[in-house]
N, CA, C and O atoms as a GROMACS GRO file, in nm:
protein
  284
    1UNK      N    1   0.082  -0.119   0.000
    1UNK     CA    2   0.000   0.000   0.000
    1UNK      C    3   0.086   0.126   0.000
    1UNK      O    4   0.047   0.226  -0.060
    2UNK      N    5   0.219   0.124   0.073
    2UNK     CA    6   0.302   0.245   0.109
    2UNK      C    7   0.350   0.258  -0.059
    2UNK      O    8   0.362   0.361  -0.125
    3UNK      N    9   0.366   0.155  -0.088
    3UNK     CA   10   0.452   0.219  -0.248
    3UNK      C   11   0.372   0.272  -0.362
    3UNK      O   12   0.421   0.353  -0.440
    4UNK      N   13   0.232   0.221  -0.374
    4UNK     CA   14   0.127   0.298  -0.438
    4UNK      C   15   0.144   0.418  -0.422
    4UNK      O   16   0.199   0.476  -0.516
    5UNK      N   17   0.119   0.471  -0.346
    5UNK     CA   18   0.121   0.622  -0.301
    5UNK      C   19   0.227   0.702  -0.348
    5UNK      O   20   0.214   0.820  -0.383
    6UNK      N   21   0.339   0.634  -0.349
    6UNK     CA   22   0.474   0.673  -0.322
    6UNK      C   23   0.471   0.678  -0.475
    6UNK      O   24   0.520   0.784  -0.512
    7UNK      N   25   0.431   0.600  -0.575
    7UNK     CA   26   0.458   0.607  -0.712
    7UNK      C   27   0.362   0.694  -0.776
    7UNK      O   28   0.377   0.750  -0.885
    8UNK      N   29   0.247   0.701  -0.686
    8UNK     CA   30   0.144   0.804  -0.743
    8UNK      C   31   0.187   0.964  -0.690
    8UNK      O   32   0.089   1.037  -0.683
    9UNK      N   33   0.276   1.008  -0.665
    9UNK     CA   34   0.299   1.118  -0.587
    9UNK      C   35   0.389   1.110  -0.702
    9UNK      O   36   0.356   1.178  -0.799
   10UNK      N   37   0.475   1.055  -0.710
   10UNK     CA   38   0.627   1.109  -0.802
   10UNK      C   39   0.557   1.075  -0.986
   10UNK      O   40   0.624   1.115  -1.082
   11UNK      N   41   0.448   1.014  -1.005
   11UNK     CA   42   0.388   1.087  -1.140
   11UNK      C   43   0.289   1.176  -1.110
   11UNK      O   44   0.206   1.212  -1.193
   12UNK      N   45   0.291   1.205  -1.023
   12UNK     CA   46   0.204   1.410  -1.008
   12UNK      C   47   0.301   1.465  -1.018
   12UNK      O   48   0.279   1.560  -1.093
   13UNK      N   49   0.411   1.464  -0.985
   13UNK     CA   50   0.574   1.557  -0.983
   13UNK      C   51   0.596   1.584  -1.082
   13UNK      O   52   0.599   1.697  -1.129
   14UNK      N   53   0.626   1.432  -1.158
   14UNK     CA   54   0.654   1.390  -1.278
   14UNK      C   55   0.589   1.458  -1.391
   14UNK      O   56   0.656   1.509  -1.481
   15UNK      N   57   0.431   1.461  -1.390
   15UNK     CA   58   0.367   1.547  -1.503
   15UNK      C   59   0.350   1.693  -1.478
   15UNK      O   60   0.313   1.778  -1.559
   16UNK      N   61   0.390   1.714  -1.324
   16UNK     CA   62   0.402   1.860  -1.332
   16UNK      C   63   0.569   1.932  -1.384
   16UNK      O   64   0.573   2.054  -1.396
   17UNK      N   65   0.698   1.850  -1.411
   17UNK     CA   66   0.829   1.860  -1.476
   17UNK      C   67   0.773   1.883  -1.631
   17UNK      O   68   0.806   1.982  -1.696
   18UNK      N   69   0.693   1.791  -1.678
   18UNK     CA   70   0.709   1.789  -1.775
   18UNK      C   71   0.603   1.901  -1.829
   18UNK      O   72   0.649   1.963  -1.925
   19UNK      N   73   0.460   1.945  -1.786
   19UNK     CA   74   0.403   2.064  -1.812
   19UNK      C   75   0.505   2.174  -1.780
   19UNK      O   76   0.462   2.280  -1.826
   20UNK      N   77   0.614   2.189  -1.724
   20UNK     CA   78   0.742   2.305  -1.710
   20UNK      C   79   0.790   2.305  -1.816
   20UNK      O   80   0.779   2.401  -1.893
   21UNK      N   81   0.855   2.192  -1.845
   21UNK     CA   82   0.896   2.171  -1.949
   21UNK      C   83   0.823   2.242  -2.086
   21UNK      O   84   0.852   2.357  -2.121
   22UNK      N   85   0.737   2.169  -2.148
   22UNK     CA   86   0.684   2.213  -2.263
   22UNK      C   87   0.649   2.402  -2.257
   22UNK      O   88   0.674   2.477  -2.352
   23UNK      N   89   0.571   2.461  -2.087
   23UNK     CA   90   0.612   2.576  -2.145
   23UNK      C   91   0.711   2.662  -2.148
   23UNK      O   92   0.696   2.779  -2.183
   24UNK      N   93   0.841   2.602  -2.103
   24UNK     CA   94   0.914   2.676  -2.099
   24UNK      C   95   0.996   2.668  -2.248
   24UNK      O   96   1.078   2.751  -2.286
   25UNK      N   97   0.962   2.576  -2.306
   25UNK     CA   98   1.013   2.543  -2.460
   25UNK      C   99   0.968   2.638  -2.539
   25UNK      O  100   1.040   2.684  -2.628
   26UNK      N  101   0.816   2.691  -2.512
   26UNK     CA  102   0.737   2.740  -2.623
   26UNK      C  103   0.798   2.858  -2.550
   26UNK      O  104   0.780   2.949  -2.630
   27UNK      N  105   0.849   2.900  -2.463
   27UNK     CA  106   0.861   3.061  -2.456
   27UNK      C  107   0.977   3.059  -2.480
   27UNK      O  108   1.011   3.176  -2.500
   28UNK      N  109   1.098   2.962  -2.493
   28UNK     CA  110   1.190   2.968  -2.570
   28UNK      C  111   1.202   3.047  -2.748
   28UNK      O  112   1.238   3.146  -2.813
   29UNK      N  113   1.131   2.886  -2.754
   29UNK     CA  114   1.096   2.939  -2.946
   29UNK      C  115   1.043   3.056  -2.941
   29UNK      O  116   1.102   3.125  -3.024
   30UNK      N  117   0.916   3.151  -2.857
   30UNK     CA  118   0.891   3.246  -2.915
   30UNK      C  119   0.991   3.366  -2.859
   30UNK      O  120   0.991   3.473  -2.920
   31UNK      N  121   1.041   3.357  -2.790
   31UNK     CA  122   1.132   3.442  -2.754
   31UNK      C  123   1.257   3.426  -2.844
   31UNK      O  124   1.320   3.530  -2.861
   32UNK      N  125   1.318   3.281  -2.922
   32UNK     CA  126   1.418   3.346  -3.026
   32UNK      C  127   1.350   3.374  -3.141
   32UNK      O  128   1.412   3.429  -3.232
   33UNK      N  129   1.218   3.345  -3.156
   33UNK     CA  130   1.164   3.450  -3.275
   33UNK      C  131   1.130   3.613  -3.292
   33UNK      O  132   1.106   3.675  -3.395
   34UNK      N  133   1.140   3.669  -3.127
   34UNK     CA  134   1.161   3.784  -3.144
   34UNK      C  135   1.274   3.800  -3.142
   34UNK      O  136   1.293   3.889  -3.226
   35UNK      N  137   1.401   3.763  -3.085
   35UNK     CA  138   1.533   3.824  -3.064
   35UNK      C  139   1.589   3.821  -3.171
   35UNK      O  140   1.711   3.831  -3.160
   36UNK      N  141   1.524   3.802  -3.349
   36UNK     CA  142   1.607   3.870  -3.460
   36UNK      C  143   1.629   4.010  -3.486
   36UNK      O  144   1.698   4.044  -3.582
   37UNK      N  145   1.574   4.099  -3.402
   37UNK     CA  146   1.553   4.230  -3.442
   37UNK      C  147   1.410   4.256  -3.495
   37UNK      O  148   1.398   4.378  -3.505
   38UNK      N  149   1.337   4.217  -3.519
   38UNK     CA  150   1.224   4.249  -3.570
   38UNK      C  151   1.201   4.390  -3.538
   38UNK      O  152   1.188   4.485  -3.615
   39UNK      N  153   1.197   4.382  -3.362
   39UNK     CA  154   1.141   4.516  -3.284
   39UNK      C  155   1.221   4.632  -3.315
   39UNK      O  156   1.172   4.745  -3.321
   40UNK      N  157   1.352   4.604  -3.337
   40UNK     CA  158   1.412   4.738  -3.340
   40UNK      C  159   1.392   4.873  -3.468
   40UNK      O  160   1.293   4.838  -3.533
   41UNK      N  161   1.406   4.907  -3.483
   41UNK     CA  162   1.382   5.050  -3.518
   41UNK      C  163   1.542   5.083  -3.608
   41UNK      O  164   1.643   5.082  -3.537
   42UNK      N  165   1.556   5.104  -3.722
   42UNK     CA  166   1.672   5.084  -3.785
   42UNK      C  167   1.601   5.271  -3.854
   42UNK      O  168   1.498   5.328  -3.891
   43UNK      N  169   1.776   5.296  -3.828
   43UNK     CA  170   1.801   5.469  -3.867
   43UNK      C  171   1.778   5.493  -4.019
   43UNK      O  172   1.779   5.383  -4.073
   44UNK      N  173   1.760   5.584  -4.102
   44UNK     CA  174   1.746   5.565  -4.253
   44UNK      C  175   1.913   5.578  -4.280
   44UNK      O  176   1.966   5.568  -4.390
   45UNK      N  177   1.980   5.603  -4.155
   45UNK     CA  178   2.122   5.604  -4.246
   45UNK      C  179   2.192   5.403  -4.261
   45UNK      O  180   2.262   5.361  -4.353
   46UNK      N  181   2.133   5.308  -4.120
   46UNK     CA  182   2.171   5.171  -4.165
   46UNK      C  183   2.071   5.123  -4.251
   46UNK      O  184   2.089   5.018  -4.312
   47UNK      N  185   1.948   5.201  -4.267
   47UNK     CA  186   1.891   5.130  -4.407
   47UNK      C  187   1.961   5.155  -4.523
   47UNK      O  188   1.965   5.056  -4.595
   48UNK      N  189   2.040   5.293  -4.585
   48UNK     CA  190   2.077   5.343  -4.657
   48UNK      C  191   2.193   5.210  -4.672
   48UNK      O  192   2.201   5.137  -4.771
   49UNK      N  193   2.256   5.204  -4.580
   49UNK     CA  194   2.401   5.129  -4.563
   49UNK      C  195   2.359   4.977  -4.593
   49UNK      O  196   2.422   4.925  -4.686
   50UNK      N  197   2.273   4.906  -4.535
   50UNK     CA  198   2.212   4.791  -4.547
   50UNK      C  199   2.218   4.764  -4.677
   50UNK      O  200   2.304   4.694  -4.731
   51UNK      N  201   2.105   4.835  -4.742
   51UNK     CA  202   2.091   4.835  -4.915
   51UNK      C  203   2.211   4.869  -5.017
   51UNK      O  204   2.210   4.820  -5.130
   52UNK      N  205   2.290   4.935  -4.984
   52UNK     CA  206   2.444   4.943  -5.042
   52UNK      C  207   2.547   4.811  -5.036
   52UNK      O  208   2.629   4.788  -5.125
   53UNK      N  209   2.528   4.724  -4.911
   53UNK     CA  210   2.594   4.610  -4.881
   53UNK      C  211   2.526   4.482  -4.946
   53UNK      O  212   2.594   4.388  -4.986
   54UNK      N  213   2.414   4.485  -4.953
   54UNK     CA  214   2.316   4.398  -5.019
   54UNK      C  215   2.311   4.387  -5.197
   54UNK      O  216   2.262   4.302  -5.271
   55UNK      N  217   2.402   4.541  -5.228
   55UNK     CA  218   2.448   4.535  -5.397
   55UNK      C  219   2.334   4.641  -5.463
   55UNK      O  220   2.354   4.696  -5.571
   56UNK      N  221   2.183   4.667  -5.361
   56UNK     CA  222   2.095   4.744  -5.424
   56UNK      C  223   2.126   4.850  -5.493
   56UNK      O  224   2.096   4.884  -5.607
   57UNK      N  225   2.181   4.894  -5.420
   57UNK     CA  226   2.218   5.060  -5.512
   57UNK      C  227   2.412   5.087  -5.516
   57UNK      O  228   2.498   5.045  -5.439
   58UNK      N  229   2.423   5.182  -5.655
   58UNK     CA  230   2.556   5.158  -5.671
   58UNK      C  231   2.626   5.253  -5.572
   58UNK      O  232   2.549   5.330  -5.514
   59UNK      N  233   2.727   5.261  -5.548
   59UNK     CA  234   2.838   5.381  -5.522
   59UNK      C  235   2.775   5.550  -5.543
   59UNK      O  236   2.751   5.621  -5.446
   60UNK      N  237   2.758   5.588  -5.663
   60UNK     CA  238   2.703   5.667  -5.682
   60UNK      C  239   2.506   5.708  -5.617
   60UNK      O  240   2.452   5.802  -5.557
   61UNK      N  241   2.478   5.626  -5.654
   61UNK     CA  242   2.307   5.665  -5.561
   61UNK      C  243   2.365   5.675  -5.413
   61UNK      O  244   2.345   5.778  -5.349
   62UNK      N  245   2.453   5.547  -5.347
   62UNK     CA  246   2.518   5.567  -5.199
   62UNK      C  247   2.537   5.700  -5.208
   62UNK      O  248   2.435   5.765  -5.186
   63UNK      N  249   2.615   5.751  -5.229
   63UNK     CA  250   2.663   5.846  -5.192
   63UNK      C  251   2.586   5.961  -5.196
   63UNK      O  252   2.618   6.046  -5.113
   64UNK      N  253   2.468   5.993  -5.288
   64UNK     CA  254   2.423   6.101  -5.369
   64UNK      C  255   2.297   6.072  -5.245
   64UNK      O  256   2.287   6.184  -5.195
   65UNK      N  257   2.236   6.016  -5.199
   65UNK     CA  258   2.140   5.953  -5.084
   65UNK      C  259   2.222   6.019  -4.981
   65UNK      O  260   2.182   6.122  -4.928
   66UNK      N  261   2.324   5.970  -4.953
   66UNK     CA  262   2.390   6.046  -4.819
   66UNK      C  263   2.406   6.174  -4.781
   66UNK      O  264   2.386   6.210  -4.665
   67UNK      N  265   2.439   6.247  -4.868
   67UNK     CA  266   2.439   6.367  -4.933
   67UNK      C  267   2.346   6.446  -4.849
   67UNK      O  268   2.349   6.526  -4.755
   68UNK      N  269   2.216   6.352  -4.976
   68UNK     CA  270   2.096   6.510  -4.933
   68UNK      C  271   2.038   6.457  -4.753
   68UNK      O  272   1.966   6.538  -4.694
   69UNK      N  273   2.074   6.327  -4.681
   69UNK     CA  274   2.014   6.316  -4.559
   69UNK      C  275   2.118   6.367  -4.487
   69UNK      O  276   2.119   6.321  -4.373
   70UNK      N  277   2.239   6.474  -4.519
   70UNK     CA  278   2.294   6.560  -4.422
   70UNK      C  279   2.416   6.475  -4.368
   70UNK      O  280   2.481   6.522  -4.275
   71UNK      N  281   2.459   6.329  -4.430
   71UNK     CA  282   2.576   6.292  -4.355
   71UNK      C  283   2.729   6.313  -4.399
   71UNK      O  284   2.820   6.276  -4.324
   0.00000   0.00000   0.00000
């Protein structure tokens, strides 16, 4: 009778580890789906720079863009 108990107590433990478990997984995943940057807020001068590194625009638009935003 003592070990019934004893095994029914450590799978209440047991499924309460593992409900930890799963949510602490899902706030994992959604937490490295925000930590790409999504949230942040990017200046028009690293957009400018971004799109220059990426091949979008040549040397000349770079520069002629920089220009008139005062840098």
């Amino acid at each position: 009778m003592m070990m019934d108990s004893f095994g029914m107590g450590f799978g209440g433990a047991f499924m309460w580890l593992v409900w930890i478990a799963v949510i602490l997984a899902i706030v994992w995943v959604v937490g490295g789906m925000r930590s790409d940057g999504a949230g942040r807020v990017h200046t028009p001068r690293e957009l400018l720079d971004e799109r220059y590194a990426r091949g979008e625009i040549d040397e000349d638009d770079y520069q002629r863009r920089r220009a008139t935003m005062g840098d």
